[in-house]
C-alpha positions as CSV (number, residue, x, y, z in Angstrom):
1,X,0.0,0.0,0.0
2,X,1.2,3.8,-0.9
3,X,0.9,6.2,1.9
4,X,2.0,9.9,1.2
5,X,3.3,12.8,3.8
6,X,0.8,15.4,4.7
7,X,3.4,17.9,5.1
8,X,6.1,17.4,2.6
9,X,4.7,14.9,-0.1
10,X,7.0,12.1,0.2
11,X,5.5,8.7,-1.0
12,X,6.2,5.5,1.3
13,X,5.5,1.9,0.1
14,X,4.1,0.1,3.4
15,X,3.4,-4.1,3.3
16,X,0.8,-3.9,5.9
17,X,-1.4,-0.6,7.2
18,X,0.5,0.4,10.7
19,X,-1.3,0.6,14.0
20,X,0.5,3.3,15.6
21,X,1.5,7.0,14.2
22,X,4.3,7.4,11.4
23,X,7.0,9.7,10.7
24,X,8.2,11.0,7.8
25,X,11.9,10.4,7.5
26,X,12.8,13.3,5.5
27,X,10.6,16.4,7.5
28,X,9.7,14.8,10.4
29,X,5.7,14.9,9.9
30,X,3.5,12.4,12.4
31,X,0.4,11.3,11.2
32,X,-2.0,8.5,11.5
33,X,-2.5,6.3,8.6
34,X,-6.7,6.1,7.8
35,X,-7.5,2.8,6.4
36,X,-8.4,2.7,2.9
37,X,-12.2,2.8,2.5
38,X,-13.1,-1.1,1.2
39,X,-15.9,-0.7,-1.7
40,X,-18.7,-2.3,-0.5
41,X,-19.3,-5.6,-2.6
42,X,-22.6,-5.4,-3.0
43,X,-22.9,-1.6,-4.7
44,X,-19.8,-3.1,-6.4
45,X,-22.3,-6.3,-7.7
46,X,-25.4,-4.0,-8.5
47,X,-23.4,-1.3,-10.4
48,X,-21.6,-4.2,-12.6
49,X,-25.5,-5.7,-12.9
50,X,-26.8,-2.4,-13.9
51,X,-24.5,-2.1,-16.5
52,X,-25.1,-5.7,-17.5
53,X,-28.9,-5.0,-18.2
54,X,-28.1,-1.6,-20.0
55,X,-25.7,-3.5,-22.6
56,X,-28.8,-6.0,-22.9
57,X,-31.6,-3.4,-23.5
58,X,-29.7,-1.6,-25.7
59,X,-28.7,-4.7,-27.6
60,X,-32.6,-5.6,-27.9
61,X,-33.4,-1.9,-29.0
62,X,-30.9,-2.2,-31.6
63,X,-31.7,-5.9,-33.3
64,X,-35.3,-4.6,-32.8
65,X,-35.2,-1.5,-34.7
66,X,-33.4,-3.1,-37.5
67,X,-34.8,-6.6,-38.0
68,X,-37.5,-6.6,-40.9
69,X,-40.4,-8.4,-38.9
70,X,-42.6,-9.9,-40.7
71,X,-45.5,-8.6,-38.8
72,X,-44.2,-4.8,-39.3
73,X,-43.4,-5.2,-43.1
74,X,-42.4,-2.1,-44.7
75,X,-44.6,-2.2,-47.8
76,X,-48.1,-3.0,-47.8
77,X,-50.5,-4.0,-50.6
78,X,-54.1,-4.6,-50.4
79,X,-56.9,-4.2,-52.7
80,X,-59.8,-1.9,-52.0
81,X,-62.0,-3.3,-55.1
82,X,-62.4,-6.0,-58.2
83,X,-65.1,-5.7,-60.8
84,X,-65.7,-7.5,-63.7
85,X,-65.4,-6.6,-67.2
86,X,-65.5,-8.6,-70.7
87,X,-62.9,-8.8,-73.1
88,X,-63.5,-8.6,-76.7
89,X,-64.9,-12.7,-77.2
90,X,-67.3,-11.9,-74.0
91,X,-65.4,-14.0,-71.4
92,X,-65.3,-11.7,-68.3
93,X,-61.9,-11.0,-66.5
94,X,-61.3,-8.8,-63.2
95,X,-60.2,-5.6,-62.8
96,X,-58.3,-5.3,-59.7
97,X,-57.6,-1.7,-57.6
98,X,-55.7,-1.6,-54.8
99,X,-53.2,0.5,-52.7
100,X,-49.5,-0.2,-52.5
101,X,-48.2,1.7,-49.3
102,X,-44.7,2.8,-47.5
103,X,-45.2,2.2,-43.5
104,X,-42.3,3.5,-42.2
105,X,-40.4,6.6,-42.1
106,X,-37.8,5.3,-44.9
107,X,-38.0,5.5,-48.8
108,X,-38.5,1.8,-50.0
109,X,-38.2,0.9,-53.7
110,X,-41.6,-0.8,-54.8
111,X,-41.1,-4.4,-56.0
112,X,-43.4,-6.0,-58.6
113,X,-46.8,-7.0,-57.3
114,X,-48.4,-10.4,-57.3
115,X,-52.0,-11.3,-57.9
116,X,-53.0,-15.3,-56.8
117,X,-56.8,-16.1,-57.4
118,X,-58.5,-19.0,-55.1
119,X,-61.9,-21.4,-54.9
120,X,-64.1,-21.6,-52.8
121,X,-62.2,-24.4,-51.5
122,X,-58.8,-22.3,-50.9
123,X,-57.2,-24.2,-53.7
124,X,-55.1,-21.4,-56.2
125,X,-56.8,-20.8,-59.7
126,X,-54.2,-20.9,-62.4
127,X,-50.8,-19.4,-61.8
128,X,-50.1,-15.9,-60.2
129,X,-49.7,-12.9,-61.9
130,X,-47.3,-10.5,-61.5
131,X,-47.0,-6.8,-62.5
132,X,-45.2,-4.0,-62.3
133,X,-45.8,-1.4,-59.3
134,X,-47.2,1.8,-60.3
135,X,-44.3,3.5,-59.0
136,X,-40.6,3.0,-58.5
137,X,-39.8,4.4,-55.1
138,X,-42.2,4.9,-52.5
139,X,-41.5,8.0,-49.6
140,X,-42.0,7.3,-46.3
141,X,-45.6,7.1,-45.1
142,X,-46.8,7.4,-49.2
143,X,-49.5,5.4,-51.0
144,X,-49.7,4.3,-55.1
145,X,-52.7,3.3,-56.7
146,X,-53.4,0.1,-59.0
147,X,-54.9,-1.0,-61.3
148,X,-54.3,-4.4,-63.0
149,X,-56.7,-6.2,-65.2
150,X,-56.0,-10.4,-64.8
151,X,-55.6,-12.3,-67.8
152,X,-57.1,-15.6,-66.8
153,X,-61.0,-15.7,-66.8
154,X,-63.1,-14.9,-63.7
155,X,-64.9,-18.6,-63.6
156,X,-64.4,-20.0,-60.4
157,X,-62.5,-17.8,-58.5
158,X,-64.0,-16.8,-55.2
159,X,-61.3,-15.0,-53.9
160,X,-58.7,-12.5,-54.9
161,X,-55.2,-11.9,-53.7
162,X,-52.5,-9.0,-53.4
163,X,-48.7,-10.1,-52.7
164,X,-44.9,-8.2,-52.9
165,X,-43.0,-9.9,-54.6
166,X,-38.9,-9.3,-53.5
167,X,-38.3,-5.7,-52.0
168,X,-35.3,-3.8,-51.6
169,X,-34.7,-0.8,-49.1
């Protein structure tokens, strides 16, 4: 342990704290030697445990805020209405409208849409069709209408579908 003069600044190297007074060789200080405060273990224990749980909040903040979730996509599609309409032999075909919009606060380039068609037992009608969006960036917090007019017929299908295809921030 180091132990320093009051008086004249002189630096001793002691094994063991003394019991009684020392003097100071060179001026001839006496002083008492205070035992070093000990840190107590326990605020020692909760301060390392606080900062333990601060590196782990921040760590779930982080991976939180930057993992694409699939229940917080970034780019939504959904289709406000379908309505029929003939082509030029009289078979009819739908007409699908729909929104395509930006959730977050980021700019998000649109990736091509995809339309599936179902039965009424769930089972998909022909294969899907996919389209361009009607833009090529989307702001944050914008919408883009659609319109997209399927090329198979309309017999059968009871329901209609909206997908993204693969996005890129």
């Amino acid at each position: 342990m180091k132990i320093k003069c009051n008086f004249c600044k002189t630096e001793y190297t002691l094994s063991k704290i003394p019991a009684m007074p020392v003097k100071c060789a060179i001026c001839g200080h006496t002083w008492m030697v205070k035992t070093p405060a000990r840190r107590n273990q326990l605020f020692v224990f909760l301060a390392a445990l606080c900062a333990l749980l601060s590196a782990v909040i921040f760590s779930v903040v982080v991976v939180t805020h930057y993992r694409k979730s699939p229940d917080k996509d970034p780019l939504v599609a959904s289709i406000i209405k379908t309505e029929l309409a003939p082509d030029g032999n009289g078979v009819n075909h739908f007409i699908v409208s729909g929104i395509l919009e930006n959730r977050t606060e980021e700019i998000y380039g649109a990736p091509n849409l995809i339309i599936e068609t179902y039965d009424a037992n769930g089972k998909q009608i022909n294969s899907s069709e996919q389209f361009n969006p009607p833009v090529t960036l989307l702001d944050a917090g914008a919408r883009a209408g659609f319109v997209y007019t399927l090329r198979a017929p309309s017999a059968g299908v009871k329901k209609i579908v909206v997908k993204l295809g693969d996005f890129a921030k």
